[in-house]
LUMZA-241519 format. One record per residue: residue in three letters; x, y, z of N, C-alpha, C, O in turn. Coordinates in steps of 0.02 Angstrom, whole numbers, plus 32768, in hexadecimal, padded with zeros to 4 digits. Atoms other than C-alpha are relative to their C-alpha. Example, Ala and Ser with C-alpha at 12.3 -4.5 7.8 and 13.67 -1.06 7.14 Angstrom:
2
ALA802D7FC5800082677F1F8186802D803C80008061803B8021SER7FD67FC57FFD82AC7FCB81657FD9803780257FF2806E802D
***
This chain:
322
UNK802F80388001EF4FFC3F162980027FDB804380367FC38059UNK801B80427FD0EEF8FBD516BC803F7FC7802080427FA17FEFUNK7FE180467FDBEF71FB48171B7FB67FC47FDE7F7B7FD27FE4UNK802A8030801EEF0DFAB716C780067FCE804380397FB28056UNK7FFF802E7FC0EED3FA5317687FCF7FB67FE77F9B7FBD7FC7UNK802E802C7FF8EE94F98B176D7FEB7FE78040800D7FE38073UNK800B80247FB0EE38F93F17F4800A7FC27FF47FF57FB07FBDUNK800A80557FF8EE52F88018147FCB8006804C7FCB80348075UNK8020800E7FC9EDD3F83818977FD9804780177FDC805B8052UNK80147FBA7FE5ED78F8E6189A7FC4802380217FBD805F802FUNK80217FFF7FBDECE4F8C019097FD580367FED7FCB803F7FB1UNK80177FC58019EC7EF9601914801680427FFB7FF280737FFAUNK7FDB7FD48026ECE7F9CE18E68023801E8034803D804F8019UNK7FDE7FDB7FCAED3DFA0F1990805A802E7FE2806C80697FE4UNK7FC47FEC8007EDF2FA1A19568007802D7FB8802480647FB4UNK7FFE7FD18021EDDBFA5218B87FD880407FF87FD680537FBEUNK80297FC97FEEED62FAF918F8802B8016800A803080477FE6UNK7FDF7FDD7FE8EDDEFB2B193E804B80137FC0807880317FDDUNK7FE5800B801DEE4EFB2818A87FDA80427FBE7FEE80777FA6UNK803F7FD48034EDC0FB7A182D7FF78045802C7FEB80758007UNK80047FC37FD3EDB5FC0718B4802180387FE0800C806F7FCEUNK7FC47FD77FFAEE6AFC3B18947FFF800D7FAB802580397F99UNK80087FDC803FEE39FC4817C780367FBD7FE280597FD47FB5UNK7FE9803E8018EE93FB8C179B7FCD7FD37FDA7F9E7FBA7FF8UNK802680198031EE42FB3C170C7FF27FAA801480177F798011UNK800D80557FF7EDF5FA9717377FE97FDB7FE67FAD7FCF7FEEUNK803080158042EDDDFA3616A880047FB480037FEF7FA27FCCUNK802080357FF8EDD2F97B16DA7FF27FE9805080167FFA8080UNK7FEF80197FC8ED95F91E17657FC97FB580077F907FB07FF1UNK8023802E8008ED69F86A178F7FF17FE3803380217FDE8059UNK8013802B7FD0ED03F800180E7FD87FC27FEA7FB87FC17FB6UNK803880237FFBECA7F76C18297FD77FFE80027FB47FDF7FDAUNK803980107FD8EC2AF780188E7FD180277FCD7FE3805A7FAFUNK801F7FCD803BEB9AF7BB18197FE480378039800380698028UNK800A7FE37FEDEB4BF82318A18040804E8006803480897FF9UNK7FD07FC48005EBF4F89018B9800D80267FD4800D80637FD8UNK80007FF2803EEC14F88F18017FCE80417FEB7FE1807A7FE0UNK804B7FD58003EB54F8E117E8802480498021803980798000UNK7FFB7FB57FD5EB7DF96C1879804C801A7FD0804F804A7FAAUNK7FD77FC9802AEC18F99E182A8005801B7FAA8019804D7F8BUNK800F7FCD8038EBF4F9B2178F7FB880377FE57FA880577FB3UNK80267FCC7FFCEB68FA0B17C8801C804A800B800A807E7FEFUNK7FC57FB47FDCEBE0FA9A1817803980037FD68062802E7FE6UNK7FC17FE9801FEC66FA90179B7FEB7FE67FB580047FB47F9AUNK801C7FFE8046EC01FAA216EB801D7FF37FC880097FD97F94UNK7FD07FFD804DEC9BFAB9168180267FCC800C80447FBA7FDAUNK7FD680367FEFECF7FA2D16D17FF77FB17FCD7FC17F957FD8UNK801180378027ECF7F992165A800C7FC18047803F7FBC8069UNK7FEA80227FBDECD3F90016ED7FE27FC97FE27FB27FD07FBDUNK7FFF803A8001ECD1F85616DD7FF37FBA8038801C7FA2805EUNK800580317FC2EC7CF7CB1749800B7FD07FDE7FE77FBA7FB1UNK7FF8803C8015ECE3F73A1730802F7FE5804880328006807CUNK7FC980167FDCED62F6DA17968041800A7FDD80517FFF7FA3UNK7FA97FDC8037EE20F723177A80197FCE7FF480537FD77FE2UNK7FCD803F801CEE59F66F1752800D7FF87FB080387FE47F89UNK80187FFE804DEDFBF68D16B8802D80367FD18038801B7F9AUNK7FE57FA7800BEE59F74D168080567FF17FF180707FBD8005UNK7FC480058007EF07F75F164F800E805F80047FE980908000UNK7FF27FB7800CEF67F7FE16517FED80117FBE7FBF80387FB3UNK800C7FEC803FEF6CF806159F7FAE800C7FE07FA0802D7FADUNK804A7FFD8008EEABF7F915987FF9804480137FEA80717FECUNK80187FBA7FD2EE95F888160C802A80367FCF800580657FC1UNK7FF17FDE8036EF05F8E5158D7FDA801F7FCE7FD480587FBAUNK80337FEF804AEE91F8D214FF7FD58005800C7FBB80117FD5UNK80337FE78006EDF6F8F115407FF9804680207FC380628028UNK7FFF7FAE7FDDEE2BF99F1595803C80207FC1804C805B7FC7UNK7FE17FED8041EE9CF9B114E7804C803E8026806780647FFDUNK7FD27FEF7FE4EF2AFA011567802A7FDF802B80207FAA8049UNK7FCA802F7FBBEFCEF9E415DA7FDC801480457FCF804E8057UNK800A7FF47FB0EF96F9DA16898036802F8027806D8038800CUNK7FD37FDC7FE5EFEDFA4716FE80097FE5804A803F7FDF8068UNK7FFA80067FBAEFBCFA1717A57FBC7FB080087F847FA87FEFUNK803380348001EF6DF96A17D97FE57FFA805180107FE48077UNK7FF380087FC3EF1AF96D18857FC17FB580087FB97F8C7FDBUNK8026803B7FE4EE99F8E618DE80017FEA8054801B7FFE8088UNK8009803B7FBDEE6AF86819647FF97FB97FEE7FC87FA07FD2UNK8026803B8010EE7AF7C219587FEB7FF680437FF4801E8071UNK802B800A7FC8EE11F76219D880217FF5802880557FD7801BUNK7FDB7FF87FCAEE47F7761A887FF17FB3803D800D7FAE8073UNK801A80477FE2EDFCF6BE1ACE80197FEA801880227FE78055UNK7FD280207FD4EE65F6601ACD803E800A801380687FDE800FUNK7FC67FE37FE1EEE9F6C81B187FEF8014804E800580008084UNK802C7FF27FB2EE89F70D1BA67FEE7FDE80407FC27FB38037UNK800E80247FC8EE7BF6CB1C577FBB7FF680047F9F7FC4801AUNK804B80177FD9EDC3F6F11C637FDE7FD37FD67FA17FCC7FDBUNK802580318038EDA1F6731BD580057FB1802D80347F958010UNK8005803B7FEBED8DF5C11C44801F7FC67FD6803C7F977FEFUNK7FDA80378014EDCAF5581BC88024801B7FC0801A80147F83UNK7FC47FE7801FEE55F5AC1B8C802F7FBC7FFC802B7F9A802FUNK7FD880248007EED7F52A1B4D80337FF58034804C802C803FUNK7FD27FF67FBCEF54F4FC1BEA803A801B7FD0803F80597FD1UNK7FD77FE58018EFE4F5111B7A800D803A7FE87FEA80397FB6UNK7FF27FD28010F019F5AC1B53800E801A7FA97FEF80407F85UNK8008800A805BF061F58D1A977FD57FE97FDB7FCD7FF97FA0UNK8054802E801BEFC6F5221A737FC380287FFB7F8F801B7FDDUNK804B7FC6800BEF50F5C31A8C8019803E7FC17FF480697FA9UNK7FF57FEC803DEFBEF60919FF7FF97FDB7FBD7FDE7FEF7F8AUNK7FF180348044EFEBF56A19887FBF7FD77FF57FB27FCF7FB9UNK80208037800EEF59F4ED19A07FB7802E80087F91802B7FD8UNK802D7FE67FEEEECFF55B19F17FD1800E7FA57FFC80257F7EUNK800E7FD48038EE64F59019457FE1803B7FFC7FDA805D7FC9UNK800C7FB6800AEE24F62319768054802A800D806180617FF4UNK7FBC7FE17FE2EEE2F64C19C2803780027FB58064802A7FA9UNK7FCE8018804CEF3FF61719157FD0803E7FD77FE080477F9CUNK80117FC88040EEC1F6BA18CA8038803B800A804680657FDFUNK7FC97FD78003EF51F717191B80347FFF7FBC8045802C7F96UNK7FD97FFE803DEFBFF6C5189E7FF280297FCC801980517FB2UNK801E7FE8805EEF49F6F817FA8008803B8013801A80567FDFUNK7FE57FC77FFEEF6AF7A318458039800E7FE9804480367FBCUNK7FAC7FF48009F027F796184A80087FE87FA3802F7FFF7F79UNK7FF980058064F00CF74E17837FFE80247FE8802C803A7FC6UNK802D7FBB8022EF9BF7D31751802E802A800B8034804E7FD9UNK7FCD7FB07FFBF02BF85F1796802C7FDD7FC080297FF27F87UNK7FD680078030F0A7F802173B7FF880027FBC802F80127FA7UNK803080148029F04BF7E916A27FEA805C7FE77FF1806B7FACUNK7FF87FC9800CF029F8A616A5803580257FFF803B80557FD9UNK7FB97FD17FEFF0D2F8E816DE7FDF804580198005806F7FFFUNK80147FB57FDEF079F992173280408020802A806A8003804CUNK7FD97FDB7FDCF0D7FA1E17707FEC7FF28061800E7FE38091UNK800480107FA8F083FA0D18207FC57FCA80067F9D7FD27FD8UNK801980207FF1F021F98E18587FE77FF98053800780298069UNK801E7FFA7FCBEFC8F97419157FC67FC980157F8C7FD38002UNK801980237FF7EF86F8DC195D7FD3800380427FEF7FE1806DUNK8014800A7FBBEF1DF8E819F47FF27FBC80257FE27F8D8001UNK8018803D7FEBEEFDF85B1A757FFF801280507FFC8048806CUNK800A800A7FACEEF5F8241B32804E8003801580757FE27FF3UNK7FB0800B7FF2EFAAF83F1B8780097FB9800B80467FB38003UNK7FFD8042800FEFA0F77C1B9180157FE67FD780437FBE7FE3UNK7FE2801E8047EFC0F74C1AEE80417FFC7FF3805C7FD77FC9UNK7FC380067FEEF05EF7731B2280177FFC80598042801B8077UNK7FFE7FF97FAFF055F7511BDC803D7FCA8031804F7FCA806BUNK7FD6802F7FEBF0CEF6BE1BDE804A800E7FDB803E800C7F9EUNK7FBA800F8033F19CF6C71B8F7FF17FDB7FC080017FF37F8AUNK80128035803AF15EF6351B1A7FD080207FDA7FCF80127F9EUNK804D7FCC803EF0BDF6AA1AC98024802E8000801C80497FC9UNK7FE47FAD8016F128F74B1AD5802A7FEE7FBD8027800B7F87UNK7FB48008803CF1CEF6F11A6B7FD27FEF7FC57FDD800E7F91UNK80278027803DF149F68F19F47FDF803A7FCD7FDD80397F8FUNK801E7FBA8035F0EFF74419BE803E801F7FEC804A803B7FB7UNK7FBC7FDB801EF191F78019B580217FE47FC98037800E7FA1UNK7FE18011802DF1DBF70B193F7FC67FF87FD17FDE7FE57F9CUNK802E80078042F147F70118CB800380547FF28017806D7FBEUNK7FE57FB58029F14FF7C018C4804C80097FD4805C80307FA8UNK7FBE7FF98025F1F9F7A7188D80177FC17FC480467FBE7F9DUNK7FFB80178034F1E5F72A182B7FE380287FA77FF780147F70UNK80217FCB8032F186F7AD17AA802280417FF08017806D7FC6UNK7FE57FBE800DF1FFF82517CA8004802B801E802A805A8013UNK80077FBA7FC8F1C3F88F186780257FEA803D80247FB38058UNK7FF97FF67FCCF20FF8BA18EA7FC68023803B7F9880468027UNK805E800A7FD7F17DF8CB197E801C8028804C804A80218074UNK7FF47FD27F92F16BF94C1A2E7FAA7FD280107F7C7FBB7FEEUNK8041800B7FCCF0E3F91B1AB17FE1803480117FF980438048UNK80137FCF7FEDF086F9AA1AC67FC47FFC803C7F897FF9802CUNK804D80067FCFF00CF9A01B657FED803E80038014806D7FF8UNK802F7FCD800CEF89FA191B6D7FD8800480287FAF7FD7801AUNK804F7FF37FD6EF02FA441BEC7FD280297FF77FD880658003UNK80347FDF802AEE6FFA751BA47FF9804B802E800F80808019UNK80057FCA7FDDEE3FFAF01C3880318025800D8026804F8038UNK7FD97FCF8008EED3FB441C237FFC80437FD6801B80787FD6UNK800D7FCA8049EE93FBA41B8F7FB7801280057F98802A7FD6UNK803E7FD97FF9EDF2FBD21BD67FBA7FCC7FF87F827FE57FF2UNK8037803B8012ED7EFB251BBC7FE87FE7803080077FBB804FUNK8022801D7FB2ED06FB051C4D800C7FAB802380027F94805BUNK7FF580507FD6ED32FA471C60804C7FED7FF280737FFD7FC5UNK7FA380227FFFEDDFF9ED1C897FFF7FD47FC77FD07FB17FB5UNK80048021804AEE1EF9A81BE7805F7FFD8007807E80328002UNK7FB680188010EEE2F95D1BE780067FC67FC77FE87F917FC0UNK800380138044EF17F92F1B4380437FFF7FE7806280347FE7UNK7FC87FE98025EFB2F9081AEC800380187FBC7FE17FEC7FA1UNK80027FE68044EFC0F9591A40804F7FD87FE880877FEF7FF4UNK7FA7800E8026F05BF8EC19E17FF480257FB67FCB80267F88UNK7FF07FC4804DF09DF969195E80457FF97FFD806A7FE8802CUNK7FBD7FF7801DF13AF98018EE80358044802180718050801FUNK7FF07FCC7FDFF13DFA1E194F7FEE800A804B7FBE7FEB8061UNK80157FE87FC4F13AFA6B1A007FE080297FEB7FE6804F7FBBUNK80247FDC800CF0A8FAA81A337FF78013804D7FEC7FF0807EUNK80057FD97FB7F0A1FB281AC17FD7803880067FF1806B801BUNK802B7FA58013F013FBBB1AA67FEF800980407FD57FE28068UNK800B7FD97FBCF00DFC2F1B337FB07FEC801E7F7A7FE88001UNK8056800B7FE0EF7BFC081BB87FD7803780067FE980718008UNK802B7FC17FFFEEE4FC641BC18005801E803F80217FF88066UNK80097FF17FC3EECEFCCE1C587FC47FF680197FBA7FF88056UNK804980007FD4EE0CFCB31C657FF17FAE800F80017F777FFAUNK800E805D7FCEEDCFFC1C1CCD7FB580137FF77F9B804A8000UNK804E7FF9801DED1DFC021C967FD97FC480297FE77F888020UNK8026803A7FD7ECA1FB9F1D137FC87FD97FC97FB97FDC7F8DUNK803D802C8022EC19FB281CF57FCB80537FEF7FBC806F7FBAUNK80457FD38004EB96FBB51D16801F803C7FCF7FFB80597FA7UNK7FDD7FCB8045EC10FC311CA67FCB7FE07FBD7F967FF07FA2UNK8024801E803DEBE6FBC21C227FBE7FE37FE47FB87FD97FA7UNK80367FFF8016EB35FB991C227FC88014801F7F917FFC800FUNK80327FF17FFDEAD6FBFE1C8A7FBA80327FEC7F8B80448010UNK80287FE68016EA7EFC5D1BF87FD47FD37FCA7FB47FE87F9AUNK802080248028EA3CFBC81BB27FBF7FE880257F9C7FC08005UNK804B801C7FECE9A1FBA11C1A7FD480177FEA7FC580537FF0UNK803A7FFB8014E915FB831BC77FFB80227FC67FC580387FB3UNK800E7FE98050E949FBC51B147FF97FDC7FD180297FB87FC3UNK800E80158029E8F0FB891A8C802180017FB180127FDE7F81UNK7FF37FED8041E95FFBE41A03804A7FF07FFC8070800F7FD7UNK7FCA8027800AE9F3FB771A2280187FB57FFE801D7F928031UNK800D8031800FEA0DFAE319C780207FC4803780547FCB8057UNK7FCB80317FD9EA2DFA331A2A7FEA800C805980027FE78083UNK800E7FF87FC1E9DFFA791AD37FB77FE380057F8680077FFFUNK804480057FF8E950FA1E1AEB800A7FC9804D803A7FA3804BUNK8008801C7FC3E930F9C91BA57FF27FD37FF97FB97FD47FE1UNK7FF2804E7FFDE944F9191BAA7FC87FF880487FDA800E807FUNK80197FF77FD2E892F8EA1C13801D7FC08028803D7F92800FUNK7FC880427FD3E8D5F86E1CAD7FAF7FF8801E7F8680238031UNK8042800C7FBCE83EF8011D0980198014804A80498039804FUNK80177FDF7FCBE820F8201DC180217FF1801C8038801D8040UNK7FD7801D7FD0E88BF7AA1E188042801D7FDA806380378008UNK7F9F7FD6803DE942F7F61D937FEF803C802D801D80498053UNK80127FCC7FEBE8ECF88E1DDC801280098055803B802A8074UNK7FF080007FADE8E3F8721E9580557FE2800E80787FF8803CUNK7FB280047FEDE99FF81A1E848030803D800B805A80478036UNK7FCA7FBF800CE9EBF8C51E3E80048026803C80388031805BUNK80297FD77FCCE98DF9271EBE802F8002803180428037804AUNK7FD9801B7FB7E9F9F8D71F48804E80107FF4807B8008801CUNK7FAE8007801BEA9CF8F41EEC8006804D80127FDD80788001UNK7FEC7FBF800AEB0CF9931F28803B80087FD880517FD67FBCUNK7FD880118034EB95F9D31EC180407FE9800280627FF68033UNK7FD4803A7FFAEC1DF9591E8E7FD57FD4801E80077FC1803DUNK802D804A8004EBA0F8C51EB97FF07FE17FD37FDC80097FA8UNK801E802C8041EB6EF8511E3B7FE17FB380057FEB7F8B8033UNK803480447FF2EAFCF7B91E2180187FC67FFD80067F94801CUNK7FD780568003EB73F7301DEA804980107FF1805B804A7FF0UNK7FC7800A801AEC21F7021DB5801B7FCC800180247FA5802FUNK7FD480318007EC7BF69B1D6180547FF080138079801E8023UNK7FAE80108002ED33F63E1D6E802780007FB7801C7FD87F88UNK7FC780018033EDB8F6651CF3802E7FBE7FFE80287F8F8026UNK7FDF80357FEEEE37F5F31CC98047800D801D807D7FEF8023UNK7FB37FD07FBBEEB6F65E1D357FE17FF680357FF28021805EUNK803D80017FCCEE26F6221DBC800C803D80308023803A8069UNK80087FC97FDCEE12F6D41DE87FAD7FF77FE27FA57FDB7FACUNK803A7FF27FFFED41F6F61DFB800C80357FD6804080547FD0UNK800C7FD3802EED06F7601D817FC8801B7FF47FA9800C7FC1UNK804B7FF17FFBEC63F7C71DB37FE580307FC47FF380667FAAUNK803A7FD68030EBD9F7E61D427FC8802680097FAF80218041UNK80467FCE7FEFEB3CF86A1D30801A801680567FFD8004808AUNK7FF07FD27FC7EBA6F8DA1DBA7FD5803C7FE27FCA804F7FA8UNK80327FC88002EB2FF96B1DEC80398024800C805D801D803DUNK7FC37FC58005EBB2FA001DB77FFA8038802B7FC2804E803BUNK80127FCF7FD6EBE9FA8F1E28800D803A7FC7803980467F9EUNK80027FAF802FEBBDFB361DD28037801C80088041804B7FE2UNK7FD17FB97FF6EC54FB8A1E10802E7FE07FFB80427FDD8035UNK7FCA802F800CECE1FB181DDB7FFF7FE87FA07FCF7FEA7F79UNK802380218038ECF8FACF1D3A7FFB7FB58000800E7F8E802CUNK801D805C7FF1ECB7FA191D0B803F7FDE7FF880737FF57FDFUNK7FDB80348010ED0EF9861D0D800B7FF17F987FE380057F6DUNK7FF8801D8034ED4CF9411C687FC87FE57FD37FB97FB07FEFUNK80348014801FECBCF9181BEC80117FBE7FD480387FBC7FA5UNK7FF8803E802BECC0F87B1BA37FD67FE47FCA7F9F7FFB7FBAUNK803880138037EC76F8231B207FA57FDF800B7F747FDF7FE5UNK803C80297FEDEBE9F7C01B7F7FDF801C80497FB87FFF806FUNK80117FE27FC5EBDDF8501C097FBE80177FFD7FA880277FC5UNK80257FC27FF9EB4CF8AB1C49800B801D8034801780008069UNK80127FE37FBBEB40F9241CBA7FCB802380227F9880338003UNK80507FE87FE8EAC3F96C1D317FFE805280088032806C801AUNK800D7FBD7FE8EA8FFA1C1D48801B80378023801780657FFCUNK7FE47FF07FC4EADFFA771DDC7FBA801780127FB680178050UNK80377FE57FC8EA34FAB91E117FA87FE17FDC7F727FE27FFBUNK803080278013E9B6FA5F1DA080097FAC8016803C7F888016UNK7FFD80618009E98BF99E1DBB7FFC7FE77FB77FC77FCC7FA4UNK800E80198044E9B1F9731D0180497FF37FF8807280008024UNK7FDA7FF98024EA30F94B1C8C801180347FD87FE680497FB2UNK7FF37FC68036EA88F9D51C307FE980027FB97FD27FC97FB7UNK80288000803EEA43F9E41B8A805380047FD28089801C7FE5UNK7FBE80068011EAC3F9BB1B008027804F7FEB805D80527FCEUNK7FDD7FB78021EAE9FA861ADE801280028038804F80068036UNK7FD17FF87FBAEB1AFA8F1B9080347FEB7FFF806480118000UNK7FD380338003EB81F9FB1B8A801D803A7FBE803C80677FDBUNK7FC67FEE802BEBD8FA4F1AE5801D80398012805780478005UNK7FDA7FC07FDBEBE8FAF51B44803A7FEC8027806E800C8021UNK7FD3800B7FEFEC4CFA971BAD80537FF27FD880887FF47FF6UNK7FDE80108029ECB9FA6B1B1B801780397FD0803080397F98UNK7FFE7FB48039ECBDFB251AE17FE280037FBD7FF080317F97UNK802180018052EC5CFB011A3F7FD0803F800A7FAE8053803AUNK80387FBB8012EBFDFB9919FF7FC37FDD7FF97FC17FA07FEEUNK804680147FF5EB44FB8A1A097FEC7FFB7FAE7FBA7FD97FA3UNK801D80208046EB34FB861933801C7FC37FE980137FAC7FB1UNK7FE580438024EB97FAE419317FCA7FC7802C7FC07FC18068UNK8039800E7FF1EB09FA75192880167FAC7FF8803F7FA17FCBUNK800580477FF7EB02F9A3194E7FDC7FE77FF17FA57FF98008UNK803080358010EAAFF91418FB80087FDF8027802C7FE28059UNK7FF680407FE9EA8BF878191B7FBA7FF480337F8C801C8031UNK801D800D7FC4EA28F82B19B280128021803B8049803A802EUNK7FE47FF17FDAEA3EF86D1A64803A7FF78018806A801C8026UNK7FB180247FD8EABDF80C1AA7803B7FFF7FB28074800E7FC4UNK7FCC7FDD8034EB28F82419F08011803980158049803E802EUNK7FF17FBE7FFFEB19F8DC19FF802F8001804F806780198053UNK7FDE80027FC0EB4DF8C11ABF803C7FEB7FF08061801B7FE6UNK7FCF801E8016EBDBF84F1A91803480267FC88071801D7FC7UNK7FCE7FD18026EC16F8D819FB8037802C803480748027803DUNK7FF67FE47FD5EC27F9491A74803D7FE8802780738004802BUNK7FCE802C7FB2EC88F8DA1AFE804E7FF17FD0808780037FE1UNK7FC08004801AED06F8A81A808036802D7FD1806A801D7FB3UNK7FD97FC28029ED41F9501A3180388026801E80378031805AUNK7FC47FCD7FD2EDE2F9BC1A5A7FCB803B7FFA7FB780557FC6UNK800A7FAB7FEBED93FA591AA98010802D7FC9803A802C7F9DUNK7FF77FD18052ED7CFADF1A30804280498007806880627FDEUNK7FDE7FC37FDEEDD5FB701A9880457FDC7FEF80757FFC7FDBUNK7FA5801F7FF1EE76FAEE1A9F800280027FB7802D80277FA0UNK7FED8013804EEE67FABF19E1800D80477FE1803580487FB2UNK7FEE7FD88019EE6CFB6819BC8040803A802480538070800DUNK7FC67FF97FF3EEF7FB8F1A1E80437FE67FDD807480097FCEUNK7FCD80358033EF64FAFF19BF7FF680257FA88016800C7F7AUNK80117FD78042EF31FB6B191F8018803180068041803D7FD9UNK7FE07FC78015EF5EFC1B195480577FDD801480877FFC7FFCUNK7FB27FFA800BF011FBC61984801A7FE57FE180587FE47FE5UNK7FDC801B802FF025FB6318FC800B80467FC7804280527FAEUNK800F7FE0802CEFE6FBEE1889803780468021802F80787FFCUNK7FD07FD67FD3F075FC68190580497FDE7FE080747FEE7FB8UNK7FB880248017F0F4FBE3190180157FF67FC5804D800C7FBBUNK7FE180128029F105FBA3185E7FDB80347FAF7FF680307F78UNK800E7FC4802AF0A2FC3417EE8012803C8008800A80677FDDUNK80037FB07FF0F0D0FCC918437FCA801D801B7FD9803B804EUNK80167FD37FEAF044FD1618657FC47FEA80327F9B7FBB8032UNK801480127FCEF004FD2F18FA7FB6802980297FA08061801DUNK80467FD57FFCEF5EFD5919517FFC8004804B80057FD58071UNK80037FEA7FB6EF49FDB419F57FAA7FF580327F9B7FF3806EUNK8045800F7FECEE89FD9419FC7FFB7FBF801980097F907FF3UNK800580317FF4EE67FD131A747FBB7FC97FCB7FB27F8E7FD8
***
């Protein structure tokens, strides 16, 4: 029988694709946002999903409406206010865990494990969240207050073959180390058989007036039109015109990017190519939602890496197919 997987915070479905790949049964998962909610339980039919806020949910709930023990609990909580490029990130460090309220959804995570007791569990976030002694000891002792003992797992997405830079810590009960891919996949790897197809969902050309038009025009690659300040006051450029033969920068939630040889914006199936998503996993919502799904998902290539070595490590069996 199946590893019985839940999602917390499960967005459009990035981490757990990669999970469903490897033949892991994914039978709850919950978000807020109704747009994310919509897309994933568009792509994951059998999945029982729930748009609520996890303040609302208890473990024992999630019990009875999937009528089984959980096995494995993975997620995201929100990466905000942990993150430098968020401007008004909390100065304090413990305060973007304890007081912050999107930062305290970390907690309802660390409940929800406890609350389930799962054999493995897998938190993703920004290496920030633990970037200071005072946020590393604080996740640490709330994991142990429940009972776990906790590794840091960092991860680079393009290690495993995912056209954009993606560093990520994964906190798990377990080490997680799955061999890197050998293929390095560019921008133009990844989407230059999508121009101008009509028979893939989510690609439709975003029209730009004349003057958006003549700005791009001028942009070569690595250039971009604006940027903002973090609250690490490092600049942080947006709508960079990508170089085809490299892979992209990091995708974010509120990114776009430009073309490498068109004057446009990528269309959001581009943008998810960058994110390794298969072309039948399909996005609701408004533009900028579907953009924003996208930006905030673990890479599908990585998520399903963390699957064949959990499903190696702690099942046995192991799969040689990248």
């Amino acid at each position: 029988m199946a590893p019985i997987v839940v999602d917390l915070f499960s967005g459009a479905g990035g981490f757990s694709l990669g999970f469903k790949k490897l033949g892991f049964d994914i039978r709850f998962a919950i978000d807020i946002n109704h747009a994310a909610a919509r897309t994933y339980a568009t792509n994951f039919p059998t999945t029982l999903v729930i748009e609520d806020d996890i303040r609302n949910i208890t473990g024992r709930d999630i019990e009875y409406l999937i009528g089984r023990k959980v096995d494995i609990v993975i997620g995201s909580p929100p990466c905000e206010p942990y993150t430098g490029a968020n401007p008004l990130r909390m100065k304090e460090p413990l305060d973007r865990l304890y007081l912050d309220e999107d930062g305290q959804l970390t907690l309802e995570y660390i409940r929800i494990v406890g609350e389930l007791r799962p054999k493995i569990f897998v938190m993703e976030n920004v290496p920030s969240i633990i970037g200071t002694e005072s946020l590393k000891s604080a996740v640490e002792y709330e994991f142990y207050k429940i009972g776990y003992k906790i590794f840091f797992n960092f991860l680079n997405a393009e290690d495993y073959g995912n056209p954009s830079k993606r560093t990520r810590v994964f906190i798990s009960n377990i080490e997680i180390n799955p061999p890197k891919s050998k293929e390095k996949k560019t921008v133009w790897d990844a989407i230059k058989d999508l121009e101008g197809r009509t028979d893939v969902p989510n690609n439709e050309v975003q029209e730009l007036n004349e003057n958006k038009i003549k700005e791009i025009s001028k942009l070569d690659y690595g250039d971009y039109l604006t940027m903002f300040r973090g609250s690490n006051g490092k600049n942080i450029p947006l709508y960079v015109r990508l170089n085809p033969y490299d892979i992209a920068p990091t995708v974010l939630g509120n990114s776009r990017f430009i073309h490498p040889f068109e004057n446009r914006f990528l269309t959001v199936r581009e943008q998810a190519r960058l994110m390794s998503y298969p072309d039948d996993h399909i996005f609701l919502g408004s533009r900028d939602e579907q953009y924003n799904q996208v930006g905030e998902a673990v890479p599908v290539v990585l998520s399903t890496a963390i699957a064949r070595e959990i499903m190696g490590k702690v099942y046995g069996i192991v799969y040689s197919a990248t």
